[in-house]
C-alpha positions in Angstrom: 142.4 46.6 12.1 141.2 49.3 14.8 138.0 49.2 15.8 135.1 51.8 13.6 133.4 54.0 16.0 131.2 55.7 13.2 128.1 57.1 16.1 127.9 59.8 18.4 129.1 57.6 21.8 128.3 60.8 24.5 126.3 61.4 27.2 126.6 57.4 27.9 127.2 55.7 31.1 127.5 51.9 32.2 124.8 50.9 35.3 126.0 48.3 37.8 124.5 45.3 35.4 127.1 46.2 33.2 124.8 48.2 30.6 125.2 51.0 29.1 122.4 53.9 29.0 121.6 57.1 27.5 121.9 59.9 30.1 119.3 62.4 30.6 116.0 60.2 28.7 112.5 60.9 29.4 111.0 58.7 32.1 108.4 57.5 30.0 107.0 58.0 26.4 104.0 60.2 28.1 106.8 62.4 28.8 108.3 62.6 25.7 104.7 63.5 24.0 104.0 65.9 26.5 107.5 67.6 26.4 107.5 67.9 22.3 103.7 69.1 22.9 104.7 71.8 24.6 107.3 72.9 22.4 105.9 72.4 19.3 102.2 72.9 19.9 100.8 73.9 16.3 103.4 71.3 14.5 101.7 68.8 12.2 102.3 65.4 14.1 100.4 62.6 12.4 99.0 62.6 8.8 96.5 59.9 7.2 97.2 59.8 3.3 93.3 60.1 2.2 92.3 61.0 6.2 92.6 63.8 9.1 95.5 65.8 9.8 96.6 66.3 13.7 99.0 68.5 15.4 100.3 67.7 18.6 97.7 69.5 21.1 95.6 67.7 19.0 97.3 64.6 19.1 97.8 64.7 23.3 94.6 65.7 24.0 92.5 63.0 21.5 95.1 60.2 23.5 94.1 61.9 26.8 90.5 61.4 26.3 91.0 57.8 25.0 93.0 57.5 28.4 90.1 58.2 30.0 87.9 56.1 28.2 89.7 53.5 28.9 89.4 54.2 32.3 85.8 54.8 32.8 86.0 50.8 31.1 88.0 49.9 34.0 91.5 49.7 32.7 93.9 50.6 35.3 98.1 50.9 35.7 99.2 47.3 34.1 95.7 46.2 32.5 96.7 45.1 29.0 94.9 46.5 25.7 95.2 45.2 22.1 94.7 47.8 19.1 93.3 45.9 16.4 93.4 49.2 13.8 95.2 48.9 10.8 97.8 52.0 9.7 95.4 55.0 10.6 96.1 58.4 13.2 93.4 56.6 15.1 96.6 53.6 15.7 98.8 56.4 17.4 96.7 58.2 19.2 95.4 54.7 21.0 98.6 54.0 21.3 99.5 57.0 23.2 96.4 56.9 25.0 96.9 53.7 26.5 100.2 54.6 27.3 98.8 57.7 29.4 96.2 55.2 30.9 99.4 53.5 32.9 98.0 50.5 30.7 100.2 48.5 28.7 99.8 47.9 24.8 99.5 45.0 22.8 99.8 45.6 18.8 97.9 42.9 17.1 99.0 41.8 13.6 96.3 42.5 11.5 97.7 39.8 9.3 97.1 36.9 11.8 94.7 34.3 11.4 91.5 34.5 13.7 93.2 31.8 15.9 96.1 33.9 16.1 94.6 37.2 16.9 92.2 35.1 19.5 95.7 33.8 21.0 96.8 36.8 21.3 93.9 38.7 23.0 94.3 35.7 25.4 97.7 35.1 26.0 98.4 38.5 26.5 95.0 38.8 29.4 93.9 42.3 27.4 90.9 44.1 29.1 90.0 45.5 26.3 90.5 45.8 22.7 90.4 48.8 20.3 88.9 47.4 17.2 88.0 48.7 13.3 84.6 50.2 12.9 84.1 51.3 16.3 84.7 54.6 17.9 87.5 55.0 19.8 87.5 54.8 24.0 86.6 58.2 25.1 86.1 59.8 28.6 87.3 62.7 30.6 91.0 63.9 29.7 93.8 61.5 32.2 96.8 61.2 32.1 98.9 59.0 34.5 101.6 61.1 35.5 104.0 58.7 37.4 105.0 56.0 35.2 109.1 55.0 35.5 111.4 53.8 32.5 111.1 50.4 33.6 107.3 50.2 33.7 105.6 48.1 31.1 104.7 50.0 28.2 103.9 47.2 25.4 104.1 43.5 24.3 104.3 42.8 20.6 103.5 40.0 19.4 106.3 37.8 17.4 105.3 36.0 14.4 107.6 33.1 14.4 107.9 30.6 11.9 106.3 27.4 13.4 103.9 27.6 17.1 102.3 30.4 18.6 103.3 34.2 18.6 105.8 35.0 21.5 104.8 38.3 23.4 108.5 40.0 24.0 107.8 42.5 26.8 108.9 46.4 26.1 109.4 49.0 28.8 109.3 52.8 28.3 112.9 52.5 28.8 113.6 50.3 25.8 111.6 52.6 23.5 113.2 55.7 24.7 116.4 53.8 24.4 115.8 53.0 20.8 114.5 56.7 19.8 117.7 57.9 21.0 119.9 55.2 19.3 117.3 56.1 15.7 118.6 59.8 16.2 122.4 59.2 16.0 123.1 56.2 14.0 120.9 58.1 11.0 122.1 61.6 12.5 118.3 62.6 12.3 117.9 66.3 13.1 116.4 66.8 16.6 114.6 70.3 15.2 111.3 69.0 14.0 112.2 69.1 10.0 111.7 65.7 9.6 108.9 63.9 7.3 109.0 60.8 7.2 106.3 58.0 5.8 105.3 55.1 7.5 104.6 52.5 4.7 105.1 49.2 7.0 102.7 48.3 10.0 102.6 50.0 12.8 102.2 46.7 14.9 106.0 46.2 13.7 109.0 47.5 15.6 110.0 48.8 12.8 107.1 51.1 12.2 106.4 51.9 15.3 109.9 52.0 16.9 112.0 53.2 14.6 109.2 55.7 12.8 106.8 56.6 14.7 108.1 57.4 17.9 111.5 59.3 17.1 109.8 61.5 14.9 107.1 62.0 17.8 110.0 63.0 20.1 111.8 65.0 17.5 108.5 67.5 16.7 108.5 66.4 13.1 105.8 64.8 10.9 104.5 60.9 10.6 103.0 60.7 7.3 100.5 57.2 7.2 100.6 55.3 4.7 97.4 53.1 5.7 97.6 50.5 2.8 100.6 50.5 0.3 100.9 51.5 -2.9 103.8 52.1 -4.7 102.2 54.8 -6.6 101.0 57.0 -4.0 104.4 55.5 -2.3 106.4 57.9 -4.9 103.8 60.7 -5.1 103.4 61.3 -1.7 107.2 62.1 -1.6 106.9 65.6 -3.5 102.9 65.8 -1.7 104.0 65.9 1.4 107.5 67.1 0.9 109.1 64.1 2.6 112.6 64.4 3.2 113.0 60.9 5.2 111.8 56.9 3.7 112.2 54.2 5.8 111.4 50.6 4.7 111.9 47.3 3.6 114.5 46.6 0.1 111.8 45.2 -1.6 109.8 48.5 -1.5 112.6 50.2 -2.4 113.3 47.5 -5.5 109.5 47.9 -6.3 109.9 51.8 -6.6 112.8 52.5 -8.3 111.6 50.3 -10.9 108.4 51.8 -11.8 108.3 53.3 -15.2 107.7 56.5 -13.8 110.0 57.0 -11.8 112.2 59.4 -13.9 109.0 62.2 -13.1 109.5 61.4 -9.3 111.4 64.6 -8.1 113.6 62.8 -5.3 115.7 65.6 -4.2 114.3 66.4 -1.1 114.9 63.1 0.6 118.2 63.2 2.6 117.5 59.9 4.1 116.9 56.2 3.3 117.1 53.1 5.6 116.4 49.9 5.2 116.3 46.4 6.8 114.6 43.4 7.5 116.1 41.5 4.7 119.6 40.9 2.7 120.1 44.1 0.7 122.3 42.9 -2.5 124.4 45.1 -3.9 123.3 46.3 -7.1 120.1 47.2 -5.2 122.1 49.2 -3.2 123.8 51.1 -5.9 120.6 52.0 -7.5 118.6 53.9 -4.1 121.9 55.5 -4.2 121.5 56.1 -7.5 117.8 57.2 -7.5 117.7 59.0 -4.1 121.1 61.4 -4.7 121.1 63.5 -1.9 120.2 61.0 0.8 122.5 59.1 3.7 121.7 55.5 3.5 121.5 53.2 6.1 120.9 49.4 6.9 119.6 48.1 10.4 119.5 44.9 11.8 117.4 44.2 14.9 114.2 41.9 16.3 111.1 42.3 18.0 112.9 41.5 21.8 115.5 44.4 21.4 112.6 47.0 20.5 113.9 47.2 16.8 117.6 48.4 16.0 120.4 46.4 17.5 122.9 46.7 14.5 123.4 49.4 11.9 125.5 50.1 8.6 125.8 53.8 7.6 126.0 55.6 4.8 129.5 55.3 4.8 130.3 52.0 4.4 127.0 51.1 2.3 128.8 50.2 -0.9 131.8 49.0 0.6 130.1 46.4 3.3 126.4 46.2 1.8 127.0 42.0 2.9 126.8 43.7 6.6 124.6 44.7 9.3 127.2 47.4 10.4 127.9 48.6 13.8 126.7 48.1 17.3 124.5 50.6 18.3 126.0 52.8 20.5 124.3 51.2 23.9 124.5 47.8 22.6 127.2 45.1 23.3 127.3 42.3 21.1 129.7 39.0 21.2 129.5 35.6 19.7 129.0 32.0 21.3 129.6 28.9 20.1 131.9 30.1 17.4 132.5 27.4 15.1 136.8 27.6 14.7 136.5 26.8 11.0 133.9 29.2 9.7 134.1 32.3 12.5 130.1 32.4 13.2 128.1 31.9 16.2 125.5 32.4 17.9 124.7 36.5 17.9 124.0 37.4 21.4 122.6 41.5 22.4 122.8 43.1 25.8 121.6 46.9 26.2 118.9 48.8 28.1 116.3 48.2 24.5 116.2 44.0 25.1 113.2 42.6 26.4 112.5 41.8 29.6 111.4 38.3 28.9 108.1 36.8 26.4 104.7 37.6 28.5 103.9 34.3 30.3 106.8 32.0 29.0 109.2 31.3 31.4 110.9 28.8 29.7 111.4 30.2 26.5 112.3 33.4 28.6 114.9 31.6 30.5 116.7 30.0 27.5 116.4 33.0 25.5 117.6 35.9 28.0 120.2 35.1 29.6 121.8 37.0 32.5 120.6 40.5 30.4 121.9 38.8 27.2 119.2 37.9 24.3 120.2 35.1 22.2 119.3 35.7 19.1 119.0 32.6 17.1 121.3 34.3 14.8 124.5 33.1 13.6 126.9 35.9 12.6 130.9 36.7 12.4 132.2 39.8 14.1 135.3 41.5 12.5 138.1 43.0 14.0 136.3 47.2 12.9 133.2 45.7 14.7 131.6 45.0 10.8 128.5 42.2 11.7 127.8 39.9 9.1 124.3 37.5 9.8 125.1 34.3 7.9 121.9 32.3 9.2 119.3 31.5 11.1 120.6 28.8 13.7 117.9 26.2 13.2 118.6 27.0 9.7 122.2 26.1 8.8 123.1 23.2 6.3 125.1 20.6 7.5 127.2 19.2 4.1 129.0 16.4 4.8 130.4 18.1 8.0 130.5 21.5 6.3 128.1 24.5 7.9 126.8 26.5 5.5 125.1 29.8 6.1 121.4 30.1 4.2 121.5 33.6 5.1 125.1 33.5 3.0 124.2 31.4 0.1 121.0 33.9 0.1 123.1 36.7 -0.5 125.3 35.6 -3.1 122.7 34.5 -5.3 120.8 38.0 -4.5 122.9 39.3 -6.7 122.3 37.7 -9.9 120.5 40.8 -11.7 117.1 38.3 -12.7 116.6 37.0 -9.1 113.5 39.1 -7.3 113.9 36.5 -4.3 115.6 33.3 -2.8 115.1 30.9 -0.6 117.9 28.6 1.2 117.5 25.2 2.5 118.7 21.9 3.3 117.9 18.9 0.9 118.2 15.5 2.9 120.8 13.6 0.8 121.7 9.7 1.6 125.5 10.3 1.8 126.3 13.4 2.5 123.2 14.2 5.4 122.3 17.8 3.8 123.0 19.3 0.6 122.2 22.9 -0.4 118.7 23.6 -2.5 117.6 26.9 -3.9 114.4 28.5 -4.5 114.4 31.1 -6.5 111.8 33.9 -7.9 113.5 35.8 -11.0 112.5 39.4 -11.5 109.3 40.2 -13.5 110.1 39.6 -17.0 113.1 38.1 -16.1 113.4 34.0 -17.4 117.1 33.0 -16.5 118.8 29.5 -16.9 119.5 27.5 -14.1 123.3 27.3 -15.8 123.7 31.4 -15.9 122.4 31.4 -12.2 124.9 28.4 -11.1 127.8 30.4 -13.2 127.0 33.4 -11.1 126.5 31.7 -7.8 130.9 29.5 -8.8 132.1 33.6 -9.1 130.1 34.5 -5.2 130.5 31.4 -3.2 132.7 28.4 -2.1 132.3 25.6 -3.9 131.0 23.6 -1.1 128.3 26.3 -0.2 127.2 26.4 -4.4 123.9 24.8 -3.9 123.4 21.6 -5.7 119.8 21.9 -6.3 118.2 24.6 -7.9 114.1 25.1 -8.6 112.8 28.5 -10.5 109.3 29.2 -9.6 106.8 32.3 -10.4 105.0 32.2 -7.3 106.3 34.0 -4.2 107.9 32.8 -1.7 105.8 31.5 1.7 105.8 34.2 4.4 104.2 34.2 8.0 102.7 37.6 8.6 106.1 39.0 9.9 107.3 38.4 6.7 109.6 35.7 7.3 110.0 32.6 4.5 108.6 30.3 5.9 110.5 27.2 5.1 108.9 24.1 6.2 106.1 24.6 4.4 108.5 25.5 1.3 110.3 22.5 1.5 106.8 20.5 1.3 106.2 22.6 -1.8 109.2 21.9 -3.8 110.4 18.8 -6.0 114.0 19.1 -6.2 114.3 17.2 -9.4 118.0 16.8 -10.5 120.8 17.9 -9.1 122.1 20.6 -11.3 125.9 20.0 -10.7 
């Protein structure tokens, strides 16, 4: 089978480190603002649901005089700052206003623990922090007008499922990088029609990244979404004549469910992505279903490649939903470690959007980047059209009796079962075979299905070998750090097995 090339691959050229770039990006993200500022002046940039409107003289000349707040405080070219705000304009413009400062900017989780956020504040050596209930920094209009694409423009903060946050480094080339890549694997329109809601957190890539800042660049309009609810979620659609909704499945699932949502005039949306978790299927079939006139479109990525490393388009959504897609166009991809029985390794990303290294970890930066390749801690397979399919976490796999088996796999297949909401995969130790294969599972609201139905499903999805052998139902949600990743230690201390179903 040929290889799918299904982006736009021009205006691309490989450096002498063997990556490929973008030709002809913006130097840094104050040029990008400034350059869609002056072509779309009077366009409505940023929108608070319940809050203040700005267009983009606004919005550049609010983050100029934060600029200059910050420094009048002392902040100068390289000076770290946290924003502490939750989803609000007053994020973006600090944001941008730190950026125009020369400073760099560190996104704080507003779902960390004290100890975390403290960590954070430290680790990263911020001069200052923006913070709720306080005005913003504000001085005489500056702008720093010489900043280069490989100047530091922020350090978010992973939430990683055991230890401290890891701060993956971000340059101005990386975000610029990762606009560009948001523009053509969606073919987003570059004429600033685009309305788009940001219902995740902006201290996530995702938000951020893949929202926020190609919309800036594009002259269209961020609508805010500063604490979700899938009721406004749906009205805000037709109230702010949206055309664009990018989130997580499970906002998606949530939405399409409501009782209402028959009333919900959906025409005008011609886009919906997704990622951050396994989409199944029927889930699939029903934002297809319930959004008709949209391209869909599921991304893969992490915090240390500045968001979208991987993406499936519309397409191919119903065909390959169990994938992650294609390579973005400036990102190579290739496998290590591949395990001859199964196909899967170790998923490893090189492009000009990776991370220069974790803030102040030389270690973990050394064994994680390696000669311009991140290793992702992902085991995937790689088919002959370029399809990527993530079958598990590394640290995550099951060893059976000498068989791997995938979580992320076993995770999928039982997705689709039409009662589960959630699932969890894990290892159970077992005297004679090492590991065998537990499930947690979280049926649907309303939903009360029999661990027999469930293990009929899972004998029509999976191997035999990878049909878990334990099964526990439970009403409770799953454990999640505030990344929103299971976090499955502390499930496994949680759960009595009981019985083995089979």
């Amino acid at each position: 089978m040929a290889t799918i090339r299904p982006f736009d691959y021009s205006g691309i050229e490989r450096g002498a480190d063997g990556m490929a770039r973008y030709l002809n990006r913006p130097p840094s993200l104050v040029h990008m603002l400034r350059a869609t500022a002056d072509k779309w002046p009077k366009k409505e940039a940023l929108v608070e649901l319940g809050g203040e409107r700005l267009d983009y003289t606004q919005l550049w000349e609010r983050a100029t005089r934060v600029a200059g707040g910050l420094r009048a405080m002392g902040v100068q070219c390289g000076d770290r700052v946290a924003i502490r705000l939750g989803n609000s304009v007053n994020w973006c413009v600090s944001f941008f206003g730190i950026q125009m400062a020369g400073a760099v900017a560190v996104p704080v989780n507003t779902r960390f623990s004290e100890s975390e956020i403290e960590y954070v504040i430290t680790d990263s050596g911020s001069k200052a922090a923006i913070v709720p209930q306080q005005p913003l920094p504000d001085g005489a209009p500056f702008v720093v007008e010489d900043l280069k694409p490989r100047d530091l423009s922020a350090i978010f903060y992973t939430s990683g499922t055991t230890g401290f946050p890891k701060g993956a480094t971000t340059t101005h080339e990386a975000f610029l990088s990762n606009t560009e890549t948001c523009r053509r694997i969606s073919k987003l329109p570059s004429d600033g029609s685009l309305r788009g809601l940001i219902s995740v957190p902006l201290f996530h890539v995702t938000g951020c990244n893949s929202q926020l800042l190609p919309t800036c660049e594009d002259g269209g309009t961020t609508v805010i979404m500063p604490a979700f609810n899938v009721n406004l979620f749906l009205s805000t659609i037709g109230e702010e004549r949206l055309n664009i909704l990018t989130t997580v499945p499970a906002i998606f699932w949530l939405a399409v469910n409501q009782p209402n949502f028959s009333k919900i005039d959906t025409s005008t949306i011609k886009w919906c992505t997704y990622g951050g978790a396994p989409t199944p299927p029927d889930l699939v079939a029903k934002i297809m279903e319930a959004f008709p006139n949209a391209r869909l479109g599921n991304g893969f990525g992490l915090t240390e490649c500045c968001s979208v490393a991987t993406f499936l388009p519309h397409e191919f959504s119903k065909t390959r939903p169990e994938t992650v897609g294609f390579a973005a166009p400036v990102v190579d991809l290739k496998l290590t470690d591949v395990d001859p029985h199964t196909g899967a390794g170790e998923l490893l990303i090189r492009g000009p959007n990776v991370s220069l290294g974790y803030w102040k970890k030389p270690e973990a930066t050394a064994e994680t980047f390696v000669d311009h390749w991140l290793h992702t801690g992902d085991m995937a397979r790689i088919d002959e059209a370029g399809f990527v399919q993530i079958v598990d976490r590394k640290k995550d796999m099951v060893n059976r009796g000498g068989e791997n088996v995938y979580c992320v796999e076993v995770e999928n297949g039982l997705a689709g079962h039409p009662a589960i909401f959630e699932v969890a995969v894990t290892a159970v130790p077992d005297d004679v075979m090492g590991e065998k294969v537990g499930a947690v599972i979280v049926p649907k609201p309303g939903q009360e299905p029999a661990i027999a139905d469930i293990l009929a499903f899972a004998r029509t999805q999976l191997a035999d070998f990878k049909v878990p052998q334990y099964m526990v139902l439970r009403t409770a949600a799953l454990p999640r750090n505030p990344g929103g990743k299971v976090l499955k230690k502390q499930l496994r201390s949680e759960i009595d097995w009981g019985k083995q179903v089979w």
